[in-house]
DORO-408809 format. One record per residue (C-alpha): x, y, z; residue number from 0. Coordinates in nm, 2 decimals, m for minus. Layout:
# DORO-408809
     c1     c2     c3   k
      X      Y      Z NUM
...
This chain:
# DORO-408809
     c1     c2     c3   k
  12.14 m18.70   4.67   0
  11.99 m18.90   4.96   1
  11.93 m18.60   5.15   2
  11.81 m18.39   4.87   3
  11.46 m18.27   4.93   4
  11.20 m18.02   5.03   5
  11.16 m17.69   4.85   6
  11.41 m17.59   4.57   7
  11.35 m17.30   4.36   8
  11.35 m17.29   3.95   9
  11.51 m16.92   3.99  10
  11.45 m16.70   3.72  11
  11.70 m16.58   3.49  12
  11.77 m16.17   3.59  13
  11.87 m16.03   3.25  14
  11.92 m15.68   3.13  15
  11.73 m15.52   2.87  16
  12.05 m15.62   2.59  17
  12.03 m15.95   2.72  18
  12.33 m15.99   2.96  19
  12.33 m16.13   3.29  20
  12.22 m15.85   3.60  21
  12.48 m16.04   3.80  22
  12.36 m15.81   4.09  23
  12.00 m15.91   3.98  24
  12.12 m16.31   4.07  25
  12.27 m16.20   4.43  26
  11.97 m16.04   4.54  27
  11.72 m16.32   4.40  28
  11.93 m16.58   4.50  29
  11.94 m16.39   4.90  30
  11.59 m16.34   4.88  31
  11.47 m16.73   4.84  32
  11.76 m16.85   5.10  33
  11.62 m16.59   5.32  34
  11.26 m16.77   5.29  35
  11.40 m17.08   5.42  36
  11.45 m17.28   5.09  37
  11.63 m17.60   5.07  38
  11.83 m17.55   4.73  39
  11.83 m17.36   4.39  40
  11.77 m17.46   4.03  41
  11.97 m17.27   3.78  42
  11.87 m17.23   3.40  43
  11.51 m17.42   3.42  44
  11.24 m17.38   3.25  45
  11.18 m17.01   3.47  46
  11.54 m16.97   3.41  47
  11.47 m16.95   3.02  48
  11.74 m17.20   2.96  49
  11.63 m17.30   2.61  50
  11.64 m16.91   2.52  51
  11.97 m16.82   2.68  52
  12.32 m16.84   2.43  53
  12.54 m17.05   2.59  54
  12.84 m16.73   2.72  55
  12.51 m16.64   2.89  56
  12.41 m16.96   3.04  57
  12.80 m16.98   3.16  58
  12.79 m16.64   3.37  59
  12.42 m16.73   3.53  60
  12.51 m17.07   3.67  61
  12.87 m16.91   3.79  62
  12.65 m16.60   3.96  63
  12.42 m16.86   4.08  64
  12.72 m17.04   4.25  65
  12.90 m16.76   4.34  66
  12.57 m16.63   4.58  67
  12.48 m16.91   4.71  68
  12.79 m16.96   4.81  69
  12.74 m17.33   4.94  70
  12.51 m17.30   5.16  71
  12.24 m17.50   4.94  72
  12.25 m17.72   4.70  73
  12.27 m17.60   4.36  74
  12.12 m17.78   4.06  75
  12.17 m17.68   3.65  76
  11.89 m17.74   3.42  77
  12.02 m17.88   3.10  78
  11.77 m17.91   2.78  79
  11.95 m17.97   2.44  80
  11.84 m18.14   2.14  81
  12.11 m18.40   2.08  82
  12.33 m18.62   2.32  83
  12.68 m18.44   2.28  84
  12.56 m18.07   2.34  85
  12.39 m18.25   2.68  86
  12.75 m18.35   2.82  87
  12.90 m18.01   2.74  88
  12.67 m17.87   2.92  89
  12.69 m18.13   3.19  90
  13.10 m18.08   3.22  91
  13.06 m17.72   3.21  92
  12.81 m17.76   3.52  93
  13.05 m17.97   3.70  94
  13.35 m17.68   3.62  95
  13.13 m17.40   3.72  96
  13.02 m17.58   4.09  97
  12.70 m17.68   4.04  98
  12.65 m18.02   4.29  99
  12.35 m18.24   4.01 100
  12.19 m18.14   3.67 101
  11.83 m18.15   3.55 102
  11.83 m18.29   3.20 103
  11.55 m18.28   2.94 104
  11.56 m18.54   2.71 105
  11.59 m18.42   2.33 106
  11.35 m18.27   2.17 107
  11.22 m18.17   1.81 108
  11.26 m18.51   1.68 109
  11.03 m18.78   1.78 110
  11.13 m19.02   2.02 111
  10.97 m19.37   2.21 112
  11.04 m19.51   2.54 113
  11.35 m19.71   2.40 114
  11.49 m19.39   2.29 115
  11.48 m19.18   2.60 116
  11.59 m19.52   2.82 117
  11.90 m19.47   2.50 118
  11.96 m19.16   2.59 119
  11.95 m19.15   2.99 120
  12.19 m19.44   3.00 121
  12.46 m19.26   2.73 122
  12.43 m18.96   2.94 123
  12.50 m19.14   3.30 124
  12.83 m19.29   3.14 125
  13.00 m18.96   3.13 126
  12.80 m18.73   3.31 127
  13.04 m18.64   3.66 128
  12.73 m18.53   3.80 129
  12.38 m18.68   3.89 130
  12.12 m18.69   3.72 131
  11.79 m18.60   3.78 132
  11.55 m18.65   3.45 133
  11.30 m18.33   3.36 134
  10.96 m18.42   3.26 135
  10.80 m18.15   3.12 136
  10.60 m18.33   2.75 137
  10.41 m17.96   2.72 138
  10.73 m17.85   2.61 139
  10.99 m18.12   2.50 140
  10.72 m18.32   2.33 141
  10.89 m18.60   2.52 142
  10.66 m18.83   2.73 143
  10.89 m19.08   2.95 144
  10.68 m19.34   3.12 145
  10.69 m19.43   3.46 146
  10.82 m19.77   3.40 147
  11.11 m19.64   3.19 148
  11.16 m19.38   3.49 149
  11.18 m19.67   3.71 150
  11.43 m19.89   3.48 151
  11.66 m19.59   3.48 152
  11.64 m19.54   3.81 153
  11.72 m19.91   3.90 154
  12.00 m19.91   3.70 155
  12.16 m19.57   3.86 156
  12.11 m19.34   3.54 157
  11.95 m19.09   3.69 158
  11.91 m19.01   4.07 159
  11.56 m18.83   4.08 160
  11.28 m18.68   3.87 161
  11.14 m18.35   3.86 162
  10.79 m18.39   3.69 163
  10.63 m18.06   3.56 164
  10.36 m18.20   3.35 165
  10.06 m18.09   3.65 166
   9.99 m18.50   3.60 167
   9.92 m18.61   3.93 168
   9.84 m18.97   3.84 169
  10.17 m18.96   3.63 170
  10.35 m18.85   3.93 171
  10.20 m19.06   4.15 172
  10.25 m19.37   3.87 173
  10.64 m19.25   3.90 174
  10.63 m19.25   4.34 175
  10.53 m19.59   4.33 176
  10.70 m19.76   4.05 177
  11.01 m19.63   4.19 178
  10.96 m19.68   4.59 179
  11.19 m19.98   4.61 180
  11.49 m19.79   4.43 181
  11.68 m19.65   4.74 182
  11.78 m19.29   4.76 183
  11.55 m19.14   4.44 184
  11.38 m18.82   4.48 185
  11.06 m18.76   4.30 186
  11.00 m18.39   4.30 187
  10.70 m18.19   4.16 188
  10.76 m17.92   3.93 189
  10.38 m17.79   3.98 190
  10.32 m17.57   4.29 191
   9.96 m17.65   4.33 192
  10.08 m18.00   4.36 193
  10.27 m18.01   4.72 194
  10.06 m18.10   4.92 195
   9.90 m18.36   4.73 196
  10.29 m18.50   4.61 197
  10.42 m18.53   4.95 198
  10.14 m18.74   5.04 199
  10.22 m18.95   4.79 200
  10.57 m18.96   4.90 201
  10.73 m18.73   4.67 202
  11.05 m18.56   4.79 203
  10.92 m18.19   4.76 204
  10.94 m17.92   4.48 205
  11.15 m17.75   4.22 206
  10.90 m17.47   4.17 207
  10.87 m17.14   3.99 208
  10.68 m16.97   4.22 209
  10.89 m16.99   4.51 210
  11.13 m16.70   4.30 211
  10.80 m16.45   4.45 212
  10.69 m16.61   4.81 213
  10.94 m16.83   4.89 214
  10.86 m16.89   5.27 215
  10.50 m16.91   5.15 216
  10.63 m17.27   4.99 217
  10.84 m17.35   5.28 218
  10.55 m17.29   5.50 219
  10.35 m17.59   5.28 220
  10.64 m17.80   5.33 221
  10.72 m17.78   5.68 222
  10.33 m17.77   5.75 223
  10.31 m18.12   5.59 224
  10.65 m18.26   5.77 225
  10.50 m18.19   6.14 226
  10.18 m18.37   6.05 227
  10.01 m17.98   6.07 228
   9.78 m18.16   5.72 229
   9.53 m17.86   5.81 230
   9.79 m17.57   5.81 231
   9.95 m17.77   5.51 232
   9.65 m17.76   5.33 233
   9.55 m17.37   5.40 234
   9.83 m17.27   5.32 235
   9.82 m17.47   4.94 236
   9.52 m17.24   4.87 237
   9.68 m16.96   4.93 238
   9.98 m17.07   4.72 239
   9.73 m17.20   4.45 240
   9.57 m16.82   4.44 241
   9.89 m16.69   4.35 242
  10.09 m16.94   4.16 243
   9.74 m16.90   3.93 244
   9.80 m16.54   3.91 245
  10.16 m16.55   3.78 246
  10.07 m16.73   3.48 247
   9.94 m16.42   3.39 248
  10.09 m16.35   2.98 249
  10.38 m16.58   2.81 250
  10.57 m16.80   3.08 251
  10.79 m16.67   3.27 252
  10.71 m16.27   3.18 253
  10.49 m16.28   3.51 254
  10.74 m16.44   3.73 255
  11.01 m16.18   3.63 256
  10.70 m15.82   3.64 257
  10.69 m15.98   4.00 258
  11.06 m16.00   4.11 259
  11.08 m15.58   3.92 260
  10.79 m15.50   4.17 261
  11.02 m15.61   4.46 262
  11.30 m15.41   4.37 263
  11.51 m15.74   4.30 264
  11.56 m15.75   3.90 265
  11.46 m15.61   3.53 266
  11.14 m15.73   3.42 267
  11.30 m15.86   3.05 268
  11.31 m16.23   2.92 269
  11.59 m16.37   2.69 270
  11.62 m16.20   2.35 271
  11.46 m16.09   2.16 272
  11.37 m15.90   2.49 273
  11.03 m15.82   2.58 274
  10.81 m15.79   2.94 275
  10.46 m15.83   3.06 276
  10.17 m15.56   2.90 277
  10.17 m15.27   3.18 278
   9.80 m15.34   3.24 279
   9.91 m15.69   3.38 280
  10.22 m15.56   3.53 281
   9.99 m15.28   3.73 282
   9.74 m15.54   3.82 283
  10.00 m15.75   3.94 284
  10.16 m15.51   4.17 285
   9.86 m15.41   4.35 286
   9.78 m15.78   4.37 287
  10.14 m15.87   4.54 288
  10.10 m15.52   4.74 289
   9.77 m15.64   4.90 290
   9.93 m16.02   5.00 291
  10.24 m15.84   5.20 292
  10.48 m15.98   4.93 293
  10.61 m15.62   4.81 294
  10.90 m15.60   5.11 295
  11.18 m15.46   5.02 296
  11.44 m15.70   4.88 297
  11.77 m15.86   5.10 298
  12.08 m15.73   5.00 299
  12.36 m15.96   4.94 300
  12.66 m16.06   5.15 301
């Protein structure tokens, strides 16, 4: 977990009009973000449609996700169930199926407070056989965890890292600092149009969404910033701004996936009940993606 860091892509879920994993779908998206330099993958995130995925689904994507990346980065499985005991299955069957961590959102539906989520955290680290890094993402769990109770979980080896999504850069920054004397935590960002601004507060890097469509555009941010290139870093945050704006286009992640069809590397359908971005937006999109250079043709796996 130390040496965790840098740019890890929230891959999307490739799915088939009936719902069922395009295991072909995974090998070519999982090719084409090692082949833009990325650092690791995330598998059933929020991109991934985790929360809308059955679970003999969520079973074959991690094990396609595993089986293409084939250990050459790190791979990480986004957990988000409502209740402590669904959390650890999930957990164990992460650990069976390969993956090396997990990203767990606390449980939602029900109304928590700090006490609770500290509760829960601490349950979860006494069986989990992997780390833990804790999702923050209150736009969709409800769940606001503060930085201090970030920082008490962290002290006491709950959870190894942080992957904040809520596009609260004083939160995140709150988090970076209350945590900086806990050795080995990684604070990532989950907004792309953060990076720049993360690292410099000495986040870890990012587990982004965007980096499924222009993954060497993120990498190029990263490694930018890391040579002290601030100026490079920066230019090339705008033009990762311009597009991560332009794939929230429609429902999250429709966009995402119209983007990965127009490369030639999966379906454009969500989770069941299936459905894809309005044509309109998908055509727009294309010509938008055509005109940036990022319609080359996809990698094929190996």
């Amino acid at each position: 977990m130390k040496a965790l860091g840098g740019v890890l892509v929230a891959l999307a879920s490739p799915l088939h009009r009936d719902g069922s994993v395009d295991e072909g779908g995974v090998e070519r998206l999982v090719e084409h973000v090692l082949a833009g330099g990325v650092h690791g993958v995330l598998a059933l995130g929020s991109t991934g449609e985790t929360a809308s995925l059955d679970e003999p689904a969520r079973r074959a994507l991690l094990q396609a996700v595993v089986r293409a990346a084939h250990g050459r980065v790190p791979v990480l499985c986004g957990v988000a169930q409502p209740q402590l005991s669904s959390t650890i299955a999930e957990i164990d069957a992460a650990k069976s199926l390969g993956a090396d961590a997990v990203l767990v959102a606390p449980p939602f539906y029900y109304p928590t407070d700090q006490s609770g989520v500290a509760a829960f955290y601490r349950r979860v680290a006494e069986r989990a056989p992997l780390p833990v890094l804790l999702y923050h993402i209150p736009q969709f769990t409800k769940v606001h965890t503060d930085p201090a109770t970030v920082a008490e979980l962290a002290v006491e080896g709950a959870i190894q890292g942080i992957k904040d999504s809520s596009r609260d850069f004083e939160y995140f920054e709150g988090v970076v600092i209350a945590t900086r004397g806990v050795d080995g935590f990684r604070a990532f960002t989950g907004s792309d149009t953060m990076l720049v601004a993360s690292l410099a507060a000495g986040g870890a890097g990012t587990i982004c969404g965007v980096g499924n469509v222009a993954p060497a555009w993120v990498v190029q941010v990263y490694d930018e910033f890391m040579r002290g290139d601030l100026a490079g870093a920066r230019r090339s945050q705008e033009r990762l701004f311009g597009l991560t704006v332009g794939l929230r286009e429609g429902v999250f992640p429709l966009a995402i996936k119209a983007a990965l069809h127009a490369q030639g590397i999966c379906e454009p359908w969500s989770a069941p009940p299936a459905r894809e971005l309005a044509e309109p937006a998908q055509r727009a999109l294309r010509v938008r993606l055509e005109a940036l250079g990022l319609l080359s043709a996809a990698p094929t796996p190996h």
